[in-house]
C-alpha positions in Angstrom: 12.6 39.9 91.1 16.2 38.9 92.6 16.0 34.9 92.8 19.1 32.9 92.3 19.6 29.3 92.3 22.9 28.3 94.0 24.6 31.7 92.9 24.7 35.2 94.3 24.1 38.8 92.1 27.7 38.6 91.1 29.1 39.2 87.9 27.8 35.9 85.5 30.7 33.8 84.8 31.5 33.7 80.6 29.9 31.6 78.6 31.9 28.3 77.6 31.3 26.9 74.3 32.2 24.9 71.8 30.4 26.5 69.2 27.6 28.5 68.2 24.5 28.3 66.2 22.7 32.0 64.2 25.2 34.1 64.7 28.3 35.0 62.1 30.8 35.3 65.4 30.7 33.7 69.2 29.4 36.0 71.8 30.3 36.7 74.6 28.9 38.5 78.1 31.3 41.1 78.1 30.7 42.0 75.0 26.9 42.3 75.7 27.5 44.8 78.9 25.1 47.8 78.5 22.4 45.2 77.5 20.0 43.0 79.4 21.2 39.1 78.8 18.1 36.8 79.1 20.1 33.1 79.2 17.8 30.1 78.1 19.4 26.9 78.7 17.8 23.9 77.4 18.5 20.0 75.9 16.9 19.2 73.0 15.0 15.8 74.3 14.1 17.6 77.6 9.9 18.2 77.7 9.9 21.4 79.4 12.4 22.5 77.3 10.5 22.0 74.2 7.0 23.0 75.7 7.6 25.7 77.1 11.3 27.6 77.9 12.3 27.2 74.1 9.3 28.9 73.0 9.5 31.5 75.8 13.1 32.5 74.3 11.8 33.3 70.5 8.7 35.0 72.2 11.7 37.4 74.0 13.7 37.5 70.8 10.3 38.6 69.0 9.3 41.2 71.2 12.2 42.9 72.8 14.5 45.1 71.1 18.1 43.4 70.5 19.4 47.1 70.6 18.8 46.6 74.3 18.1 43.1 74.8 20.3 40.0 74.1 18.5 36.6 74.2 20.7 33.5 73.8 20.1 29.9 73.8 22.5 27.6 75.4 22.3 24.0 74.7 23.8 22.1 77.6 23.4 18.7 77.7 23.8 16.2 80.9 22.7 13.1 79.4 22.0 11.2 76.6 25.3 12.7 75.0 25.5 10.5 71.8 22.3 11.4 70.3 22.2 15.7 71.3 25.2 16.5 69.4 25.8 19.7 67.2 24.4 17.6 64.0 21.0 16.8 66.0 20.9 20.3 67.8 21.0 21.6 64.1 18.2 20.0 62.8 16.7 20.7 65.8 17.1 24.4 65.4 15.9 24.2 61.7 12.4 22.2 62.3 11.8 24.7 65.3 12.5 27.7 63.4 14.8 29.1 66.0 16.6 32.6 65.1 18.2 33.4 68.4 21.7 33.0 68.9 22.7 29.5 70.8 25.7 28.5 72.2 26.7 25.0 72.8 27.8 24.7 76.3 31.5 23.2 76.3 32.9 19.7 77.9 36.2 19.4 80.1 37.3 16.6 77.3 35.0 13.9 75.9 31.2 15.3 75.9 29.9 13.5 79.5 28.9 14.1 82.6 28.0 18.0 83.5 29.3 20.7 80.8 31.4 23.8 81.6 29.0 26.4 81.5 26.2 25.0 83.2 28.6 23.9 86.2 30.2 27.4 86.5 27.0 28.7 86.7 25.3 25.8 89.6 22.6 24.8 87.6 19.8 22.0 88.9 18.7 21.0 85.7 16.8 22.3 82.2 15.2 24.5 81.4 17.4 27.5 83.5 16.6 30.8 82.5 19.0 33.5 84.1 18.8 36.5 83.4 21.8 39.1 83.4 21.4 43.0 83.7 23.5 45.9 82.0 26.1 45.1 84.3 26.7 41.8 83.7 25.8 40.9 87.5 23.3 37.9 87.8 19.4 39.5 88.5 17.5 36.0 88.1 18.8 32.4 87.9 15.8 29.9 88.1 15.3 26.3 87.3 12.1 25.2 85.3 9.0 27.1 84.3 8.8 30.7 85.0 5.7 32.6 83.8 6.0 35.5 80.9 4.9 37.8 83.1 7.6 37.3 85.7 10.0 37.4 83.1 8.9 40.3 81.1 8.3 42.3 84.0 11.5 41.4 85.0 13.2 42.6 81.5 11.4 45.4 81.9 12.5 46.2 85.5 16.6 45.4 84.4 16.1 47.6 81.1 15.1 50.7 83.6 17.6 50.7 85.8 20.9 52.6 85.1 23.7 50.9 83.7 26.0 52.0 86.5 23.6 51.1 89.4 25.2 47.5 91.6 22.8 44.7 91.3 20.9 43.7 94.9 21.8 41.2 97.2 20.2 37.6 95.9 18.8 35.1 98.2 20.5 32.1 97.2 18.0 29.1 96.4 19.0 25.9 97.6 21.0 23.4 95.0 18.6 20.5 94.2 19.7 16.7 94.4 18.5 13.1 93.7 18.4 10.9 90.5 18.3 12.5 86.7 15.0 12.9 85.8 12.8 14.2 83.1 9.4 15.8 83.6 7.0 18.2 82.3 8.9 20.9 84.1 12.0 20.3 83.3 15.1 17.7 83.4 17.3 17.8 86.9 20.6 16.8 87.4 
């Protein structure tokens, strides 16, 4: 189940945002320890986003208990910065009917270029779902489409482990290059 994507089973670096969408309060990872974390990251014009990790995320938020399961959306955006701002991403989140708690993913200064959170963490691209267990120590970090079954076996496998027990050794993926682009998969950097 351990497959990371540029980052080892360490403990997951905190979420930086500027601010947050369905939830009274910001959240953060340390205050979700004793829970599995399933972190979606998506952009709002990105297909595989849309198609598929978006609706992957409610599915979670539907069918897992949030007594023992935390699902959060982070919208971190790498392009196209003057049309996916909080007013869009809230219309967004309205149309799609989205109840999950998103966080938008926070800029050095002006919103350009590669946001905090997605840098700290190495991502390639959108969709990146990582996954987080009671720990807080990164159990899955993967760019693009990964099946429900993978991922809910996964949840499962994180939600029976012990809150005390160290996280595995992760092969680290290699960090993916080239040219933005958009495809049915996903949007790389």
């Amino acid at each position: 189940m351990v497959e990371t994507g540029g980052i080892s089973a360490s403990i997951a670096p905190e979420l930086q945002t500027s601010g947050w969408l369905n939830t009274p309060q910001p959240l953060t990872l340390a205050s979700l320890r004793g829970k599995v974390v399933v972190l979606h990251t998506f952009q709002i014009f990105c297909p595989g986003c849309v198609q598929i990790g978006i609706p992957q995320a409610q599915r979670i938020y539907q069918e897992f208990d949030p007594a023992r399961v935390a699902v959060i959306g982070l919208h971190t955006v790498f392009e196209h910065h003057d049309v996916m701002g909080r007013d869009a991403l809230e219309v967004f989140v309205h149309e799609y009917r989205l109840r999950f708690p998103i966080g938008i993913d926070k800029y050095e200064n002006q919103p350009q270029g590669i946001p905090l959170t997605m840098r700290a963490y190495q991502m390639q691209g959108t969709p990146t779902l990582v996954l987080i267990d009671k720990t807080g120590r990164i159990r899955l970090h993967k760019f693009g489409h990964v099946s429900d079954l993978t991922v809910g076996f996964s949840i499962g496998a994180l939600l029976s482990e012990e809150a005390d027990e160290s996280a595995a050794t992760a092969e680290a993926a290699p960090a993916g290059g080239g040219n933005p682009a958009c495809d049915a998969d996903g949007c790389s950097i």
